[in-house]
C-alpha positions as CSV (number, residue, x, y, z in Angstrom):
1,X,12.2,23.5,26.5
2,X,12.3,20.9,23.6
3,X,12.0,22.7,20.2
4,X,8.9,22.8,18.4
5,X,8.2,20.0,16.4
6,X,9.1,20.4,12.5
7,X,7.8,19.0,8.9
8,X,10.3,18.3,5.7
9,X,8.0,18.3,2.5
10,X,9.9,15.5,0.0
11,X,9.2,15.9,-3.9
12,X,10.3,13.0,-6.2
13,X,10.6,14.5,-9.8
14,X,11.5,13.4,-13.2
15,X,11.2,16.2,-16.0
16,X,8.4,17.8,-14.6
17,X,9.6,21.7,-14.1
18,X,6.3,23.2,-15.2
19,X,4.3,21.6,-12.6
20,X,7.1,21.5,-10.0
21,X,7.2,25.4,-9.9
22,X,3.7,25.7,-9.6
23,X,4.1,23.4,-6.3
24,X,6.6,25.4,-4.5
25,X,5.6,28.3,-5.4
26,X,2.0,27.8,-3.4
27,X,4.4,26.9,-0.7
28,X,5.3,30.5,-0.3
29,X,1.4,30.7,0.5
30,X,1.6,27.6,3.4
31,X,0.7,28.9,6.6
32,X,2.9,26.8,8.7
33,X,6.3,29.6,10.3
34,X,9.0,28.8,7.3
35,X,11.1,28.2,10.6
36,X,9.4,24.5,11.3
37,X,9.2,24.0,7.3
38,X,11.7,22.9,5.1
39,X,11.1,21.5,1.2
40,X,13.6,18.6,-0.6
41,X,13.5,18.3,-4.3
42,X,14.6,14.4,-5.2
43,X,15.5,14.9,-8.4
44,X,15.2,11.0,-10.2
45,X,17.7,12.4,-13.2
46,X,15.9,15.1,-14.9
47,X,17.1,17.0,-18.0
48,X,15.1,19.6,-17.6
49,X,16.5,22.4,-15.5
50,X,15.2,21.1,-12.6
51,X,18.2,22.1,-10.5
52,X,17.8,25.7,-11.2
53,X,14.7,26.0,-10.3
54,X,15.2,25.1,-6.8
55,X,17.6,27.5,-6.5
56,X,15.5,30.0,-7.4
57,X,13.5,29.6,-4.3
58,X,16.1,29.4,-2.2
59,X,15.2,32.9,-0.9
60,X,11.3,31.9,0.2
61,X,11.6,29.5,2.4
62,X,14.6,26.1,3.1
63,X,15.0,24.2,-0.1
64,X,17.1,21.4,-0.6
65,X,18.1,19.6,-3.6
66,X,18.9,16.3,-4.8
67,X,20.1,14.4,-7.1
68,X,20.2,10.8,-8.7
69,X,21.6,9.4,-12.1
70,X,18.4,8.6,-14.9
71,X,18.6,4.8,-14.7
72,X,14.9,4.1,-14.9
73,X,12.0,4.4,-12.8
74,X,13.4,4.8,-9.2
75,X,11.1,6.7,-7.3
76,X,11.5,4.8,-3.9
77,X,15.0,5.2,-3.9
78,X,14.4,9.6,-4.6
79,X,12.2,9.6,-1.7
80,X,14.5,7.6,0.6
81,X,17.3,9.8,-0.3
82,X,15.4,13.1,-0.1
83,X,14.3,11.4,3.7
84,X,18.0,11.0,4.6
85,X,18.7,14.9,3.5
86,X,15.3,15.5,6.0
87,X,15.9,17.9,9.6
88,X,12.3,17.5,10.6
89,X,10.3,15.4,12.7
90,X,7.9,14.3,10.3
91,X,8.0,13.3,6.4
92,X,5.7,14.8,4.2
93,X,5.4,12.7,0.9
94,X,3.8,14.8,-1.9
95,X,4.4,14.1,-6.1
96,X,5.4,17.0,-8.3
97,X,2.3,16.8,-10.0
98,X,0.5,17.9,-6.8
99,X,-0.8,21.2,-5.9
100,X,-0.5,22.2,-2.3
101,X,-3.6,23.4,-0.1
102,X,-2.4,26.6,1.6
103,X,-2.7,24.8,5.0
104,X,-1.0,21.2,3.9
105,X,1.8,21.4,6.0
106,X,0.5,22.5,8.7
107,X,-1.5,20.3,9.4
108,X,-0.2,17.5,8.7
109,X,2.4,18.7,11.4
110,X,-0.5,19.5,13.8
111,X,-2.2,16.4,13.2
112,X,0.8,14.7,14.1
113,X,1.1,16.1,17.2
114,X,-2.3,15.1,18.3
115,X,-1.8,11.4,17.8
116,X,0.3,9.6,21.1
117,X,4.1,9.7,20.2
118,X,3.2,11.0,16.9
119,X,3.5,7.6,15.9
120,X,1.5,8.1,13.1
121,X,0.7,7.4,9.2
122,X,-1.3,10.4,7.7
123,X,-3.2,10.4,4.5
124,X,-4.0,13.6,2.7
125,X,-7.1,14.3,-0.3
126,X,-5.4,14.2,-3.3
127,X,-8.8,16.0,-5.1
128,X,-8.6,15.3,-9.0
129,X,-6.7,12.1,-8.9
130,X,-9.8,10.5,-11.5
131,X,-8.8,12.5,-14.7
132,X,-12.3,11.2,-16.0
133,X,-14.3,13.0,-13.7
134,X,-12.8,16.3,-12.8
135,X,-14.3,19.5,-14.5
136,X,-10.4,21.2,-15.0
137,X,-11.0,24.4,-17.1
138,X,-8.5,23.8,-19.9
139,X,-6.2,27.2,-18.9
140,X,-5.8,26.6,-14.9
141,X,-2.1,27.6,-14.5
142,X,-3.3,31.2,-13.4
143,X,-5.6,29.3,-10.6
144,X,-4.8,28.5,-6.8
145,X,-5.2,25.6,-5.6
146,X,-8.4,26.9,-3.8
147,X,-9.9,28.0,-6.9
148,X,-9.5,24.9,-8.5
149,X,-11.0,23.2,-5.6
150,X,-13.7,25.2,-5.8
151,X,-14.3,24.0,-9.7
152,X,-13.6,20.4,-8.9
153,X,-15.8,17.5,-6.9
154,X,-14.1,16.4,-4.2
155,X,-15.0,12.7,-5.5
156,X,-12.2,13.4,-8.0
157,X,-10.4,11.7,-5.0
158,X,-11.5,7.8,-5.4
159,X,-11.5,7.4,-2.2
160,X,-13.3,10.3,-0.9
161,X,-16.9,8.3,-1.0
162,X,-15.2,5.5,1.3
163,X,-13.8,7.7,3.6
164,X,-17.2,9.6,3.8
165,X,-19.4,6.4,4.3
166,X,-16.7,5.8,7.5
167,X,-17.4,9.0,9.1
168,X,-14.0,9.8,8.0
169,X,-13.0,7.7,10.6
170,X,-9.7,5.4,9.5
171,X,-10.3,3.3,12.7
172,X,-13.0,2.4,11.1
173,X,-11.2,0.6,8.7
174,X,-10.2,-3.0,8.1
175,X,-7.0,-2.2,6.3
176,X,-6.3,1.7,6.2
177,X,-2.9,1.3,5.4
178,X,-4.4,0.5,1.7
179,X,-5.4,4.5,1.4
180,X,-1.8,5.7,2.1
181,X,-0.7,7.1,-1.0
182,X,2.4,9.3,-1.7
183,X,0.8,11.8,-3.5
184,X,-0.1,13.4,-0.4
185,X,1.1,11.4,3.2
186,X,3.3,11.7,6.2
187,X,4.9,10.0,8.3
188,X,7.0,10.6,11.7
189,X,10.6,10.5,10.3
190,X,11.8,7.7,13.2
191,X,8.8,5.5,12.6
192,X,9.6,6.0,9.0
193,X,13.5,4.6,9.0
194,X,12.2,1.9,12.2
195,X,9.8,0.1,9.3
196,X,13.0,0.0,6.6
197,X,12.2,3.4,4.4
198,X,10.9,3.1,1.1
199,X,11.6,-0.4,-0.9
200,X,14.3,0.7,-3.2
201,X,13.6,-2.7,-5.4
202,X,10.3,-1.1,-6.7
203,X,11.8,0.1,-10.4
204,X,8.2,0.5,-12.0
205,X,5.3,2.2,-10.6
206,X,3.0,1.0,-7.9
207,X,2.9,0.0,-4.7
208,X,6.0,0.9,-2.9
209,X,3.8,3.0,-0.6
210,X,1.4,0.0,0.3
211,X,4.3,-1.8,0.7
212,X,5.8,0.9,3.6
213,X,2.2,1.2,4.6
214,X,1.9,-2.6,5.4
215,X,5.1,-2.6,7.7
216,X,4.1,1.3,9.3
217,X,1.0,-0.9,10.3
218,X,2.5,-4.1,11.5
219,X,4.4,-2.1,13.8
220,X,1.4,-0.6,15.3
221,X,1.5,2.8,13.7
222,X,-1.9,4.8,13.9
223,X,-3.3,5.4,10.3
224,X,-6.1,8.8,9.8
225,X,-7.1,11.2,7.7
226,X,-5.7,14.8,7.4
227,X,-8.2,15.8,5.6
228,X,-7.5,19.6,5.9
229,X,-4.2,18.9,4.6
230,X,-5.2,18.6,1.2
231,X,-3.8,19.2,-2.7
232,X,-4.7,19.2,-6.0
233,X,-3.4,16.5,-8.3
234,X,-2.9,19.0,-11.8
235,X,-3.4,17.7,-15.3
236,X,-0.6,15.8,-17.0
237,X,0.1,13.2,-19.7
238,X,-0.9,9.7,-17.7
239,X,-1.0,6.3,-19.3
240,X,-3.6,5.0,-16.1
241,X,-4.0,1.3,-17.9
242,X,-0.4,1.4,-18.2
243,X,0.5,2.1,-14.4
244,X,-2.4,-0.6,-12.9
245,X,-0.4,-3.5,-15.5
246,X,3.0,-2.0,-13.8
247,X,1.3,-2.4,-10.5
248,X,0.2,-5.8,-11.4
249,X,3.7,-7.0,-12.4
250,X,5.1,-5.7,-8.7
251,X,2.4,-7.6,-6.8
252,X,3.2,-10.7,-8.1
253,X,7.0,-9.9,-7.5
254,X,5.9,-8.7,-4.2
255,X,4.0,-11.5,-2.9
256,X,7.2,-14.2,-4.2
257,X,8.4,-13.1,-1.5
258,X,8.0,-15.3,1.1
259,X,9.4,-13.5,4.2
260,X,7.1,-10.9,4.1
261,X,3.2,-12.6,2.8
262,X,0.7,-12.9,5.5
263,X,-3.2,-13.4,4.4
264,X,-3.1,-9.4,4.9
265,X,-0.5,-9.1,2.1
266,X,-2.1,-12.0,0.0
267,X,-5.6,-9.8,-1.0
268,X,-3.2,-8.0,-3.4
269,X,-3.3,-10.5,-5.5
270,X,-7.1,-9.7,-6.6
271,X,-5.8,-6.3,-8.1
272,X,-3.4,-8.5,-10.2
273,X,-6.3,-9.8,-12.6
274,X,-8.4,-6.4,-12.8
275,X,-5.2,-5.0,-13.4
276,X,-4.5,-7.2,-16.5
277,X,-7.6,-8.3,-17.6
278,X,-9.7,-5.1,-17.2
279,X,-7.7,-2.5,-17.5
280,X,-9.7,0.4,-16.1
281,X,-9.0,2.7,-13.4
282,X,-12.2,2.9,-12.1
283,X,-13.3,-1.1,-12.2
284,X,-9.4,-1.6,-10.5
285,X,-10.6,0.7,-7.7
286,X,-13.6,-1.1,-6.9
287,X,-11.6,-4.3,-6.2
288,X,-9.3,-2.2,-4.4
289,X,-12.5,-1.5,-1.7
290,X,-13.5,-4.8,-1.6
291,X,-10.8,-5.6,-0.3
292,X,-11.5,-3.8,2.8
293,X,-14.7,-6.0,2.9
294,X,-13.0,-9.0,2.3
295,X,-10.1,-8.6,5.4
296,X,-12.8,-7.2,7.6
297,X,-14.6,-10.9,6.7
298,X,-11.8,-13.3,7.0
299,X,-10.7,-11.4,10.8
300,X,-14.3,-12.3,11.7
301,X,-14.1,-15.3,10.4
302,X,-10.6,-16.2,11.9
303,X,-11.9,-15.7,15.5
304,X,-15.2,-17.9,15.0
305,X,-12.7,-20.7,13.2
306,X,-10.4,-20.8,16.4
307,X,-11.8,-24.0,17.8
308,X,-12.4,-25.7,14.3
309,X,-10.4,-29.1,14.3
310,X,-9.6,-30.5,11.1
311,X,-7.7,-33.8,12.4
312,X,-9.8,-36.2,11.1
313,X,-10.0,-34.3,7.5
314,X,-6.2,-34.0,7.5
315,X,-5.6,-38.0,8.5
316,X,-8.0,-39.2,5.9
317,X,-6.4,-36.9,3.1
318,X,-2.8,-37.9,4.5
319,X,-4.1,-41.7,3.5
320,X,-5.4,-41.6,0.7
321,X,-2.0,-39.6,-0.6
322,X,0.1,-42.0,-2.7
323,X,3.4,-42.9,-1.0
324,X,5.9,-40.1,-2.0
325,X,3.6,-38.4,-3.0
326,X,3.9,-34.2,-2.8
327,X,0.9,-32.6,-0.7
328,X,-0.2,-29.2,0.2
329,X,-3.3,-28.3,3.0
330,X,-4.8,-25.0,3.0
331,X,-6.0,-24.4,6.5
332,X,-4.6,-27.0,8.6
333,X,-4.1,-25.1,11.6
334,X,-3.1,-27.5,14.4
335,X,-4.1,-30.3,13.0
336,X,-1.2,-32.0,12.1
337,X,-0.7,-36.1,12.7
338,X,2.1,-37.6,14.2
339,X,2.7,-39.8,11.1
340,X,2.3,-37.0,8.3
341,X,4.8,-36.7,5.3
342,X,6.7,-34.0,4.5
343,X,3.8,-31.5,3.0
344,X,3.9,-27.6,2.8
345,X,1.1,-26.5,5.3
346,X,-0.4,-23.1,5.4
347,X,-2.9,-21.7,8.1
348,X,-4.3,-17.8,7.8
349,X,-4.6,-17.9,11.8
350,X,-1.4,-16.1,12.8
351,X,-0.8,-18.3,15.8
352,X,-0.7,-21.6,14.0
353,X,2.6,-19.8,11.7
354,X,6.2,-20.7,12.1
355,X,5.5,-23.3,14.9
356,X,6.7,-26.7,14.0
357,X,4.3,-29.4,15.4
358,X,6.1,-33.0,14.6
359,X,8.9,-31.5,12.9
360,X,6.6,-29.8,10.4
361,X,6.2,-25.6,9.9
362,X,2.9,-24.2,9.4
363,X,3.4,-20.8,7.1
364,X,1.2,-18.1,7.5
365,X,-1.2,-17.6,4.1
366,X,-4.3,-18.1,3.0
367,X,-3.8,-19.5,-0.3
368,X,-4.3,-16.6,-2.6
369,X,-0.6,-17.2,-3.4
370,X,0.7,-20.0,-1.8
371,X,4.7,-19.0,-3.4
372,X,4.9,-22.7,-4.3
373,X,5.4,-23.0,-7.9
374,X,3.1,-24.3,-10.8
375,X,3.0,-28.1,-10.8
376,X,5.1,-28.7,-7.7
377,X,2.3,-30.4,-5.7
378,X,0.8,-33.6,-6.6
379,X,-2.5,-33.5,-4.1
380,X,-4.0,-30.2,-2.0
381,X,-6.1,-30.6,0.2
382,X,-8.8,-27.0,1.3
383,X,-10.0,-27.9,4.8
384,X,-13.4,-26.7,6.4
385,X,-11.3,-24.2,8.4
386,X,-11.5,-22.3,5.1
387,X,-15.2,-22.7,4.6
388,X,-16.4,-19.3,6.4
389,X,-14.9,-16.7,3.8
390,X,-14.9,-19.6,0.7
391,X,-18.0,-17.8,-0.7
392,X,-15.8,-14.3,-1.0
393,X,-12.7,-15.8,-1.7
394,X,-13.2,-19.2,-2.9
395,X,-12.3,-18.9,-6.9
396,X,-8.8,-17.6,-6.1
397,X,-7.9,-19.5,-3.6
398,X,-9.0,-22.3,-6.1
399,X,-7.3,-20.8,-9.0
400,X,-3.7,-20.8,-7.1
401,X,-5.0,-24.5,-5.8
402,X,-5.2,-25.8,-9.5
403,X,-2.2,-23.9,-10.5
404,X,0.3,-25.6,-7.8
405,X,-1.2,-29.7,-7.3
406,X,-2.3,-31.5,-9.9
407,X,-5.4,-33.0,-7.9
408,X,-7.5,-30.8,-5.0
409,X,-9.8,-31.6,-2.8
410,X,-11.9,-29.5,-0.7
411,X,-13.5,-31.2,2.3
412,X,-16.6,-29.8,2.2
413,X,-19.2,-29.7,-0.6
């Protein structure tokens, strides 16, 4: 008889021994057998006698402990190494400002083993996350995490209305992967290492976990809610503004990298202007939904666009271009003459992509970042193939339009 299936709980941590000890210690209260549980302290270079305090809990239940030098922000590269100290079959990613619902483990374990495989991505409430609009009475270290729930809305997780408008029902999602967050996720430990681990060139905050999520769902992993696998996020100095302009810069760094963009990929870009312009948690968050909205759009739109032939749009730009001159078409799917220049061609339709028609390669993007830089196109031309999700999408497509060519056209009006 195989073994029954076990859990490792990972817990990046940088100078955060108060709130650390308050985690593991409600893991002496998690109902899961200690036998299928074991806990790994990453420690990203603390000075704080972080290492002791492990130890001390060495008696309640398997600890392990790690450590890396301080050289900056590294979170991705704690978790990955806490992941490779890991015996169990599933990865549970928690922060160490997170409290621990007395049944988190175990059911993110049981849940698990529900789904086919256990090829699965699991996302946990983090209730409290919205420092604005919890109701934390200001001495709560004597409180368990159930009485604190009990205090708290469970809105204090932003995504908690979403996830109730859609039954709680991930399938029900456009992009779920979006919601996977490691203040409270798991993932099976082989699917984990199959999709790469955790980015370790993420060095500021934000994003890393979208950025596992994305490959997790590109290789078919299921994404749902655990939702009685649940902590608390506890009160701690947090610059928000600060982390959404550090999430901003690792988009754009993110999306220059061409290997990896597809249209999918791309919406991140409209968190990079909240991000920087407004900087509020709350306005940054609403983006962050639409963007379900606006991939649910464009995969509706990309199956009523199959059949859309832009030859005749694409000949008559291709002539009026300038000899020598640089060009760029948005949404040229197969429609690519015999005679065409050399132009850089994008198509969001996933089966026009890497296919050389006449010599020419056809990348997979919409256009909200094209990776061509500013300037380095003379004429662009946006064909009607783009003209069912313009009225969502439109101004930033345009903006990265005007950014890269120096004259656009759009062949519709």
């Amino acid at each position: 008889m195989a073994p029954a299936p076990s859990i490792s709980i990972i817990i990046p941590t940088y100078n955060r021994s108060r709130l650390l000890i308050r985690a593991l210690d409600a893991i002496r209260r998690e109902s899961l057998p200690a036998e299928k549980l074991e806990v790994i302290i990453s420690d990203d270079g603390s000075s704080d006698g972080t290492e002791a305090l492990v130890k001390s809990f060495a008696a309640d239940y398997r600890i392990k402990y790690h450590y890396q030098e301080d050289r900056g922000f590294r979170a991705a590269a704690a978790r990955n190494a806490g992941a490779e100290l890991a015996e169990g079959d599933v990865l549970l990613f928690l922060d160490a400002g997170q409290l621990p619902g007395p049944r988190l483990a175990e059911s993110h374990l049981s849940s698990h083993a529900s789904l086919s495989g256990m090829h699965g991505a699991l996302i946990g409430p983090m209730y409290g996350y919205f420092p604005d609009s919890r109701a934390f009475p200001e001495d709560d270290e004597h409180l368990s995490a159930e009485d604190i729930l009990g205090l708290i809305r469970k809105e204090t997780d932003p995504r908690y209305e979403y996830f109730a408008g859609i039954g709680f029902d991930l399938g029900r999602s456009p992009l779920p992967l979006l919601f996977f967050w490691t203040g409270n996720c798991s993932v099976g430990t082989d699917d984990f290492w199959n999709a790469g681990g955790f980015n370790e060139s993420f060095q500021e905050w934000g994003i890393e976990d979208t950025d596992l999520a994305y490959r997790l769902w590109e290789r078919g992993a299921t994404f749902a809610l655990c939702q009685d696998g649940w902590a608390i996020e506890l009160p701690r100095p947090r610059d928000k503004d600060a982390e959404l302009r550090s999430m901003a810069r690792n988009i754009e760094r993110y999306l220059q990298d061409g290997s990896s963009v597809t249209p999918a990929r791309e919406l991140l870009a409209l968190l990079v202007d909240v991000s920087t312009d407004i900087p509020q948690v709350f306005e940054a968050f609403d983006v962050f939904l639409e963007l379900q909205g606006h991939y649910r759009a464009l995969t509706e739109w990309q199956a009523q666009a199959e059949d859309i032939n832009v030859l005749a749009e694409v000949q008559d730009f291709c002539r009026a271009a300038p000899p020598g001159a640089r060009i760029a078409i948005l949404g040229v799917g197969g429609s690519i003459p015999e005679s065409m220049p050399g132009a850089a061609l994008f198509d969001f339709d996933r089966k026009f992509s890497r296919t050389r028609v006449s010599g020419h390669e056809v990348c997979h993007r919409l256009g909200l970042r094209t990776g061509l830089t500013e300037n380095s196109v003379d004429s662009l031309l946006i064909t009607s193939r783009l003209r069912g999700i313009w009225e969502r999408l439109g101004d930033p497509i345009m903006a990265e339009a005007t950014r890269v060519a120096g004259d656009v056209h759009r062949a519709w009006h």
